[in-house]
MIDOSE-1310 file (N, C-alpha, C; in nm, 2 decimals, decimal comma, always signed):
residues 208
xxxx	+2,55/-1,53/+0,21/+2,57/-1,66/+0,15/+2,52/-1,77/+0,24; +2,43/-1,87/+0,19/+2,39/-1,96/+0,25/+2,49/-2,08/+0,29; +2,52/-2,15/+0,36/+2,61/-2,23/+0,37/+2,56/-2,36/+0,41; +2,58/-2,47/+0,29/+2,51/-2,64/+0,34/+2,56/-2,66/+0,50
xxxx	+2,49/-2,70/+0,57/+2,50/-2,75/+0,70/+2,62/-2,87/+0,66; +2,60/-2,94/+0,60/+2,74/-3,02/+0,63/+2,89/-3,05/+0,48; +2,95/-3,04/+0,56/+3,07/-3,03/+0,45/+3,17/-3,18/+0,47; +3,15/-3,27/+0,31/+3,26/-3,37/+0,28/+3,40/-3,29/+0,24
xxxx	+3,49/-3,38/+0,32/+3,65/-3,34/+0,32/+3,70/-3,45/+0,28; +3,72/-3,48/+0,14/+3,77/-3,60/+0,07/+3,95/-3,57/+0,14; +4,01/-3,73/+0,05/+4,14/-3,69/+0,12/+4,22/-3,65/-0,04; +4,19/-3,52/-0,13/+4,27/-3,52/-0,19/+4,34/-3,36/-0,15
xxxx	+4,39/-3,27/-0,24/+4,41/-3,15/-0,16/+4,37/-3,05/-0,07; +4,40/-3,05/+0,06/+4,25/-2,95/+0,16/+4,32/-2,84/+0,12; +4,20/-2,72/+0,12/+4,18/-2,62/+0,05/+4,24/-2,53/+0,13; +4,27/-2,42/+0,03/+4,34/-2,30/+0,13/+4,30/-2,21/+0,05
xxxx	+4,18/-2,16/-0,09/+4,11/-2,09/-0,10/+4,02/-2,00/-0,02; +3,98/-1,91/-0,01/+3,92/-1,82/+0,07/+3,77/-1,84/+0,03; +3,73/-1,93/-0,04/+3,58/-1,97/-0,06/+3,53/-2,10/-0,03; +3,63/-2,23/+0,00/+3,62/-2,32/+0,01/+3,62/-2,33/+0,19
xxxx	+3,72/-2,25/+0,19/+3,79/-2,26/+0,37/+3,67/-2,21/+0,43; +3,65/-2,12/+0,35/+3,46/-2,03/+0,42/+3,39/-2,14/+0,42; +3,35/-2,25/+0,36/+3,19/-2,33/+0,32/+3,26/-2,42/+0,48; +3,40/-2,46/+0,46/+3,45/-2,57/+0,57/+3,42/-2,51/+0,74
xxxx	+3,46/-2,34/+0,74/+3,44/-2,31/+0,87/+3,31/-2,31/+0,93; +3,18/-2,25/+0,79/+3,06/-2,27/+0,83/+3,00/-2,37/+0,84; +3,04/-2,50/+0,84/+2,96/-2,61/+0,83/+2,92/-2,65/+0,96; +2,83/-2,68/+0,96/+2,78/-2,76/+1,09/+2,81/-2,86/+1,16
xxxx	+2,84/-2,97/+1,05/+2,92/-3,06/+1,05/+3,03/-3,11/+0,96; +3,13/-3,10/+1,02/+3,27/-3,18/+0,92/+3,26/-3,36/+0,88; +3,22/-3,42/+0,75/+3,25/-3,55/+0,72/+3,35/-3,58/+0,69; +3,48/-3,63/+0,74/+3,61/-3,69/+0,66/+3,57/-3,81/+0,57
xxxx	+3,62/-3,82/+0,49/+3,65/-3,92/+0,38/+3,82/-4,01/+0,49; +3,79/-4,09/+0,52/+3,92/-4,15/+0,52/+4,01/-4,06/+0,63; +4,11/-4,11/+0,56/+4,30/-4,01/+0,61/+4,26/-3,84/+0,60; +4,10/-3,82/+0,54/+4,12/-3,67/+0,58/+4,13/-3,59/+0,66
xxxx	+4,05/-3,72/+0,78/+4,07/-3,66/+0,92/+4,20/-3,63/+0,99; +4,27/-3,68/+0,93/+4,40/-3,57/+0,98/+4,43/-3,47/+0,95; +4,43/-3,40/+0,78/+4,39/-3,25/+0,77/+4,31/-3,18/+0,85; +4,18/-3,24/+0,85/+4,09/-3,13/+0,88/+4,14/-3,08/+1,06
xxxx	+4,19/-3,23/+1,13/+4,23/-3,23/+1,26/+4,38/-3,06/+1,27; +4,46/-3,12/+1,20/+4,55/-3,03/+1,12/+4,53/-2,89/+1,14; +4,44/-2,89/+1,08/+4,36/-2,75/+1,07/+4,32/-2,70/+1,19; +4,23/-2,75/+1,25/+4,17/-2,69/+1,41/+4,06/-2,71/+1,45
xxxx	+4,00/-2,83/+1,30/+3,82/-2,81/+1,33/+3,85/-3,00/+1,43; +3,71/-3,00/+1,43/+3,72/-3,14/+1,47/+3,61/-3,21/+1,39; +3,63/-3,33/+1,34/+3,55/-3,40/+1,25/+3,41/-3,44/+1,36; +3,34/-3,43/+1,23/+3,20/-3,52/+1,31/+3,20/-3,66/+1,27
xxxx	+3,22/-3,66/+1,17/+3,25/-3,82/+1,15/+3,35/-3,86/+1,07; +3,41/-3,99/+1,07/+3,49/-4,01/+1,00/+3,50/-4,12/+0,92; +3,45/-4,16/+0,77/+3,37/-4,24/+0,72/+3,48/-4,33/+0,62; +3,47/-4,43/+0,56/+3,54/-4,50/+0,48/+3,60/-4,66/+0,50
xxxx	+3,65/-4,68/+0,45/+3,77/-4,84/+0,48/+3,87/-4,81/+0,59; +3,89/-4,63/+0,62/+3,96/-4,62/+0,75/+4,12/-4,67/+0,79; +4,14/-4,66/+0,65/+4,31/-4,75/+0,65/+4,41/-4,62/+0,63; +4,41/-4,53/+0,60/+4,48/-4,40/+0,64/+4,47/-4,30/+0,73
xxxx	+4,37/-4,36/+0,84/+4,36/-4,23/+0,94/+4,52/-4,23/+1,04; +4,53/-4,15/+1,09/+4,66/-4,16/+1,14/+4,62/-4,21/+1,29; +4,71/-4,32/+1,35/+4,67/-4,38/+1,45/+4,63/-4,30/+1,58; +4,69/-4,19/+1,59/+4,64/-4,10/+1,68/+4,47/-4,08/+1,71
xxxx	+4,48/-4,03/+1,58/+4,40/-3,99/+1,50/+4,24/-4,04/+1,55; +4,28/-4,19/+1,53/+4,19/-4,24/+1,48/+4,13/-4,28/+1,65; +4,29/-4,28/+1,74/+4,20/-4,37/+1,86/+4,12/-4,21/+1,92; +4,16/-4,12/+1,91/+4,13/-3,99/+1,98/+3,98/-4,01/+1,94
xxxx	+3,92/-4,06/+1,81/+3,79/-4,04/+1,75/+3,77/-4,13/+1,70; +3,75/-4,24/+1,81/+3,70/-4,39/+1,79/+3,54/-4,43/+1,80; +3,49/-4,29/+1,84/+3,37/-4,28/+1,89/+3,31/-4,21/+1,75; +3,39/-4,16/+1,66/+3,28/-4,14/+1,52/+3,38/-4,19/+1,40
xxxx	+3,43/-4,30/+1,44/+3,49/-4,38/+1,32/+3,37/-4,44/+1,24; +3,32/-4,43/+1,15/+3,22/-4,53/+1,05/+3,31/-4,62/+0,96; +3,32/-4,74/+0,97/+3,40/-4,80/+0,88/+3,36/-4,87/+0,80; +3,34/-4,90/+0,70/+3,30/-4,90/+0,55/+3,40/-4,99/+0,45
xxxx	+3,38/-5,13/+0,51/+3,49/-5,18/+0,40/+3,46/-5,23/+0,28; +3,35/-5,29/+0,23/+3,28/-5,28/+0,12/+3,42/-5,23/-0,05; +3,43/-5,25/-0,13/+3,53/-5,13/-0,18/+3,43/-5,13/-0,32; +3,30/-5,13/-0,34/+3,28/-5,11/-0,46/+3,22/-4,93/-0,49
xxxx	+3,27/-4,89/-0,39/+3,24/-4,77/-0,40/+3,42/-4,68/-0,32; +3,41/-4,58/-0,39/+3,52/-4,51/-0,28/+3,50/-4,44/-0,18; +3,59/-4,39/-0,07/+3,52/-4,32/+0,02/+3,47/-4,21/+0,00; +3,45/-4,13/-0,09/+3,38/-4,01/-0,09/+3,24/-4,06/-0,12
xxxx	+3,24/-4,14/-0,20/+3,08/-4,27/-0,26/+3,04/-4,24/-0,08; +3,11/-4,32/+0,00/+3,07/-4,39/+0,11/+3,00/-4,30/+0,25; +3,10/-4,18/+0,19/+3,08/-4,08/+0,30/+2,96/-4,00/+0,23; +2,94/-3,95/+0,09/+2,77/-3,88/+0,07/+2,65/-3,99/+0,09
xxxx	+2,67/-4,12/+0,10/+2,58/-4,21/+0,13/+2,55/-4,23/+0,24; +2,67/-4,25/+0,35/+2,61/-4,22/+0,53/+2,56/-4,12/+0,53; +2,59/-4,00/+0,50/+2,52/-3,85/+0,49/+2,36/-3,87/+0,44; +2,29/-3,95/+0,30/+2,23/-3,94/+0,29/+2,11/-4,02/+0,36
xxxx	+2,21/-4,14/+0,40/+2,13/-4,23/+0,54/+2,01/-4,15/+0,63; +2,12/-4,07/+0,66/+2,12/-3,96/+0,79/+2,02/-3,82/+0,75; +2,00/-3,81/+0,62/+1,95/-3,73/+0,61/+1,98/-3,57/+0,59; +2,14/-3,57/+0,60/+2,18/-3,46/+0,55/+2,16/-3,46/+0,41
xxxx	+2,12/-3,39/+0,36/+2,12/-3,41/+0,21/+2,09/-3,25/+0,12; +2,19/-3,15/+0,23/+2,26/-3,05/+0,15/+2,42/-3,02/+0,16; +2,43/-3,08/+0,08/+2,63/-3,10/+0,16/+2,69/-3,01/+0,03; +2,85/-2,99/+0,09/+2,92/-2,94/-0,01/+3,02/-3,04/-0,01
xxxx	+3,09/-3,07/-0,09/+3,25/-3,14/-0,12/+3,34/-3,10/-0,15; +3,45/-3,08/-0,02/+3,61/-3,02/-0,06/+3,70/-3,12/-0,04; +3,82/-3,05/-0,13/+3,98/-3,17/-0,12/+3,93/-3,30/-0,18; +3,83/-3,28/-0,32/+3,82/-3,38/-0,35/+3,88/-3,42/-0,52
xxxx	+4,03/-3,27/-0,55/+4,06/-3,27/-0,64/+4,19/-3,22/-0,58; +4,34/-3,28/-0,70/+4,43/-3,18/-0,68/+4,54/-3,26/-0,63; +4,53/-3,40/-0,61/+4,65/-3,49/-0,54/+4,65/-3,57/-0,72; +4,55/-3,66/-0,73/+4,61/-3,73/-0,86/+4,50/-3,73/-0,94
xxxx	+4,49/-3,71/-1,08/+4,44/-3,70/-1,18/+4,34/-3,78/-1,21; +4,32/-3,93/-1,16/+4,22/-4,03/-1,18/+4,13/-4,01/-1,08; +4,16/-3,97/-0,94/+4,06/-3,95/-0,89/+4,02/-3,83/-0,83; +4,06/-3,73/-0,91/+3,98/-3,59/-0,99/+3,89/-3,61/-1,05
xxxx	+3,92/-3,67/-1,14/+3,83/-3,73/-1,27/+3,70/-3,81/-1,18; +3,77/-3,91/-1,15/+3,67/-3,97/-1,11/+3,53/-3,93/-1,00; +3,61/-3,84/-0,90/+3,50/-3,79/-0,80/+3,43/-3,71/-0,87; +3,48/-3,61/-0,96/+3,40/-3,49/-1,05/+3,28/-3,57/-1,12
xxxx	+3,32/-3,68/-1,19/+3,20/-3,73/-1,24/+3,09/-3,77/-1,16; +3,14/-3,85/-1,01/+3,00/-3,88/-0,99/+2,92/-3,81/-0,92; +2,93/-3,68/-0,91/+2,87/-3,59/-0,88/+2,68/-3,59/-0,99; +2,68/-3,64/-1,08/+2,54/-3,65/-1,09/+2,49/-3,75/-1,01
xxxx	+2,62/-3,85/-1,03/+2,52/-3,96/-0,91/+2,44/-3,95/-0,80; +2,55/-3,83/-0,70/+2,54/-3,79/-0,61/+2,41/-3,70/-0,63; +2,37/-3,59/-0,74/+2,25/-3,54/-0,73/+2,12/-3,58/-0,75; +2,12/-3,73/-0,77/+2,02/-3,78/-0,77/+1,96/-3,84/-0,62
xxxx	+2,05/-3,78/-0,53/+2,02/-3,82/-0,43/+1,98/-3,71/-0,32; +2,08/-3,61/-0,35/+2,09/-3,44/-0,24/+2,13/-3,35/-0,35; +2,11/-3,25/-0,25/+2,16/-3,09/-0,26/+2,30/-3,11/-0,27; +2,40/-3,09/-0,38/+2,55/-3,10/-0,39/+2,61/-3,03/-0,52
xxxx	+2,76/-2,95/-0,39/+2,82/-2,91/-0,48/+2,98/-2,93/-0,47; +3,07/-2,93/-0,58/+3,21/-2,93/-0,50/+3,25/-2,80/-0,55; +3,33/-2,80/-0,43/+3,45/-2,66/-0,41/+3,55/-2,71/-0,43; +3,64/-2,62/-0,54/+3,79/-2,65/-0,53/+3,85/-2,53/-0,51
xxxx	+3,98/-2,48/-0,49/+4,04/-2,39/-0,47/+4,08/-2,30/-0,60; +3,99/-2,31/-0,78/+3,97/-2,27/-0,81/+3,83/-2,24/-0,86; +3,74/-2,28/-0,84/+3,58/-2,26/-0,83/+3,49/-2,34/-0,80; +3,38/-2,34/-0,87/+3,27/-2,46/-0,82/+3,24/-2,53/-0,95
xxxx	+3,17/-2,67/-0,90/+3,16/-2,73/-0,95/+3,00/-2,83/-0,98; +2,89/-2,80/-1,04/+2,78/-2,85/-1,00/+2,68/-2,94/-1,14; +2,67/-3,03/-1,00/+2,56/-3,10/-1,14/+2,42/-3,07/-1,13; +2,36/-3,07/-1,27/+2,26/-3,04/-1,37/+2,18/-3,15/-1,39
xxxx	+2,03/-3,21/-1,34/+1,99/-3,26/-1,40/+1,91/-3,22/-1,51; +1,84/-3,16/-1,48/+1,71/-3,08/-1,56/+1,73/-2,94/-1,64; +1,66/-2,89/-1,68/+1,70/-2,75/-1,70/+1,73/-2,66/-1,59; +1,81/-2,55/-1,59/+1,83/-2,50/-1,47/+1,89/-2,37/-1,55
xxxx	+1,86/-2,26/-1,42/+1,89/-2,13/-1,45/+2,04/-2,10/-1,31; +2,11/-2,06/-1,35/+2,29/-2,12/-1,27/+2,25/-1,91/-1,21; +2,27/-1,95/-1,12/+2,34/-1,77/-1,05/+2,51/-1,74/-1,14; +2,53/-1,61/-1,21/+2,68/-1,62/-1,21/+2,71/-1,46/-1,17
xxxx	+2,84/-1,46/-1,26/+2,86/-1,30/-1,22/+2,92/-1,26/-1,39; +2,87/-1,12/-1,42/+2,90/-1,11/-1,55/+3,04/-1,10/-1,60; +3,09/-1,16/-1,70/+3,24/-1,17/-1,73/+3,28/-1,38/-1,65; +3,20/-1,42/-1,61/+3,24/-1,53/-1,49/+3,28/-1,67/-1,61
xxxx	+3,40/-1,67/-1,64/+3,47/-1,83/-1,68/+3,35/-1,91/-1,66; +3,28/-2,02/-1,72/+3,19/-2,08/-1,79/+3,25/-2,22/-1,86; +3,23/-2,32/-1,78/+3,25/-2,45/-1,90/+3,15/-2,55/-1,80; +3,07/-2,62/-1,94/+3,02/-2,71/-1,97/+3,06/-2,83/-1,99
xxxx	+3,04/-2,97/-1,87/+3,09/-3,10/-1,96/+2,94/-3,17/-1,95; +2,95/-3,29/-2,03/+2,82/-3,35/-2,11/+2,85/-3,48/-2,03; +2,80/-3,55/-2,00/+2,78/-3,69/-1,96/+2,75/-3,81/-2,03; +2,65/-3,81/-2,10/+2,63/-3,82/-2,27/+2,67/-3,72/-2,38
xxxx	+2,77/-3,79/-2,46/+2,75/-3,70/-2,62/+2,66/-3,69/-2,65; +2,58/-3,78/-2,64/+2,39/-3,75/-2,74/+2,37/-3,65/-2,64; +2,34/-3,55/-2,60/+2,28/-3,51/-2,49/+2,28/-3,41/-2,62; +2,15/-3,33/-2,60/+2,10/-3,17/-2,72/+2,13/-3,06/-2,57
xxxx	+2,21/-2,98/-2,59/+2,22/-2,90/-2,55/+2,20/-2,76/-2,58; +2,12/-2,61/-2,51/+2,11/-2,50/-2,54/+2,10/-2,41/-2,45; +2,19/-2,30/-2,50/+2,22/-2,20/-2,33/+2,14/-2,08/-2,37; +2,14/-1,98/-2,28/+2,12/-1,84/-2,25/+2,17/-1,78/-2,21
xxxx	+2,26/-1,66/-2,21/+2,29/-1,57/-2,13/+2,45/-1,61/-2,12; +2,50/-1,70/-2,24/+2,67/-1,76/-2,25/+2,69/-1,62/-2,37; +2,82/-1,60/-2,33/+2,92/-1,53/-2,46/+2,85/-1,58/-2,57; +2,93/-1,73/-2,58/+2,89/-1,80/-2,69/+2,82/-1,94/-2,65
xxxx	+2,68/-1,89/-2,74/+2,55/-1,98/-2,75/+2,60/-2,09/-2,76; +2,50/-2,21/-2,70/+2,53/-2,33/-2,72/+2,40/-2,35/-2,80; +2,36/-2,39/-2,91/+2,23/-2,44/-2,98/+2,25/-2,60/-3,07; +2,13/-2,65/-2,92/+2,13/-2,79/-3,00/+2,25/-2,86/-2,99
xxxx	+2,38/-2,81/-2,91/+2,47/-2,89/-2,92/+2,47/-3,03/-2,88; +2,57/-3,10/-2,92/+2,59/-3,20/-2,87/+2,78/-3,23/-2,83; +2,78/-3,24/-2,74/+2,95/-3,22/-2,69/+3,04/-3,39/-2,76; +3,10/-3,42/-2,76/+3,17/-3,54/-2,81/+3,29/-3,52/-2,72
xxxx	+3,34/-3,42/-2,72/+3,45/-3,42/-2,61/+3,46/-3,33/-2,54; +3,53/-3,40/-2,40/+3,54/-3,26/-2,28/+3,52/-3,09/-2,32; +3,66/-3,10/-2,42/+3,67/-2,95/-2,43/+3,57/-2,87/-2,53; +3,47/-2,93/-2,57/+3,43/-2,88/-2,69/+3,32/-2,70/-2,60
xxxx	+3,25/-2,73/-2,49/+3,18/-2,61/-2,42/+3,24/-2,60/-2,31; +3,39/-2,54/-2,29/+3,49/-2,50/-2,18/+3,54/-2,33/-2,22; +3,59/-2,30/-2,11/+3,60/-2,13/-2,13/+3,47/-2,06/-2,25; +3,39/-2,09/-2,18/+3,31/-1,98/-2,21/+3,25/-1,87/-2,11
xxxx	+3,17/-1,77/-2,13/+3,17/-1,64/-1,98/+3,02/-1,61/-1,98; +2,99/-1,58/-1,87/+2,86/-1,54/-1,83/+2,83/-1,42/-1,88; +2,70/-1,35/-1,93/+2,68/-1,26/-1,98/+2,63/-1,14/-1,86; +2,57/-1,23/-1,76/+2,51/-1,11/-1,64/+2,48/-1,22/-1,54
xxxx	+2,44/-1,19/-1,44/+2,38/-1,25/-1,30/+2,36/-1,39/-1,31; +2,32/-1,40/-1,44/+2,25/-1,54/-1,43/+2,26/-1,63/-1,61; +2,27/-1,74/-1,55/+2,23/-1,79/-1,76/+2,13/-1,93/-1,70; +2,09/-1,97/-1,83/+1,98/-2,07/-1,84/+2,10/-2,18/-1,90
xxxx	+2,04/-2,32/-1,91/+2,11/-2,43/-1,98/+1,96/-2,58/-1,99; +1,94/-2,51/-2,13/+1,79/-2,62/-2,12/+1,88/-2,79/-2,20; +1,83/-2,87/-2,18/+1,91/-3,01/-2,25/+1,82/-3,14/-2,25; +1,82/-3,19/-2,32/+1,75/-3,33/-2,34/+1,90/-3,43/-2,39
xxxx	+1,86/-3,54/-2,31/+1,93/-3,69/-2,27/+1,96/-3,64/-2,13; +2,18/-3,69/-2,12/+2,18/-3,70/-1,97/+2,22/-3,57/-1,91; +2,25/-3,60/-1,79/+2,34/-3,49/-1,70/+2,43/-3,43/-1,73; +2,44/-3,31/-1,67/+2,55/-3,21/-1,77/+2,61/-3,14/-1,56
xxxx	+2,80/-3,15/-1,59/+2,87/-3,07/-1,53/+2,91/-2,95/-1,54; +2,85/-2,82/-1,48/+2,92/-2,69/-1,46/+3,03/-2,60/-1,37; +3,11/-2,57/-1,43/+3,22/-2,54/-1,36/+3,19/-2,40/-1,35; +3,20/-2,32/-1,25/+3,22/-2,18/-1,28/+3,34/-2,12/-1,20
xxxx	+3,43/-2,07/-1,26/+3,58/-2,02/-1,21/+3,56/-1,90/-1,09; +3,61/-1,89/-0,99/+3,60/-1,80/-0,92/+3,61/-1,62/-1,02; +3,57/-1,56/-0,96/+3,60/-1,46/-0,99/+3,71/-1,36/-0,93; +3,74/-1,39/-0,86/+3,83/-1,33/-0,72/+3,82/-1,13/-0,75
């Protein structure tokens, strides 16, 4: 398995999946979001940076790694916004994103969606402690595993959507709501997802 050189640690639940904890130990470098840097600290790694408005790091925390505090007070973005944007400054621009789901529901929602934002910029995926999570701009052919949980969210409803290699075909769709292309399964190694208008979110469930 290839592993992005650097890994965002939002501050919402840190992971204790055995796929996620893998991308976090391999990374090259750790970015905190915020107050994350006390998890990841927690944990045993040490942050390479620690990016955001910087108002929940823990005072320890913070003076121990005053030397990679990036502070960011700005708020028209959040700190996960803030932290793939110093990343892309910098030129990291293959990252993964964990603990960026799992504390409260709006900003699940919310980080999950700007993940096309984010791919209009880098290489990006999020990990959660139940699978991955990746944005689509173009057509793309997805690696999976046969039998593998499958759901599709739309970014636009106008969006025409049509798959390959799903249980059940998507032709021409057009989603109107979340659940409409959710639990569906991979047919073998791989499926296609061709689409005209916008960006499309795929989730694929661990397999364990």
């Amino acid at each position: 398995m290839a592993y992005p050189e650097t890994a965002i640690v939002a501050d919402g639940k840190f992971p204790d999946h055995p796929v996620p904890v893998g991308y976090l130990l391999n990374a090259k470098r750790v970015v905190c979001c915020d107050g994350a840097a006390d998890s990841v600290v927690e944990f045993g790694l040490e942050p390479f940076a620690i990016v955001g408005d910087c108002d929940s790091v823990h005072k320890k925390i913070a003076e121990k790694y005053s030397d990679r505090i990036f502070r960011i007070s700005e708020q028209e973005n959040n700190d996960l916004t803030k932290a793939v944007h110093w990343c892309h400054e910098r030129e990291y621009n293959s990252i993964v994103i964990l603990g960026a789901t799992g504390k409260r529901e709006d900003h699940t929602l919310g980080n999950i969606s700007l993940l096309v934002e984010y791919a209009k910029l880098l290489n990006v995926r999020m990990i959660t402690d139940s699978g991955i999570l990746i944005p689509i701009l173009k057509r793309s052919k997805i690696e999976s595993v046969k039998g593998q949980q499958v759901s599709v969210f739309s970014i636009d409803p106008e969006t025409s959507i049509t798959s390959e290699g799903l249980k059940y075909p998507l032709k021409k769709m057009k989603l109107k709501n979340w659940w409409q292309a959710t639990l569906n399964e991979a047919e073998g190694s791989f499926f296609e997802l061709d689409f005209q208008g916008g960006p499309l979110i795929v989730y694929l469930k661990f397999t364990d």
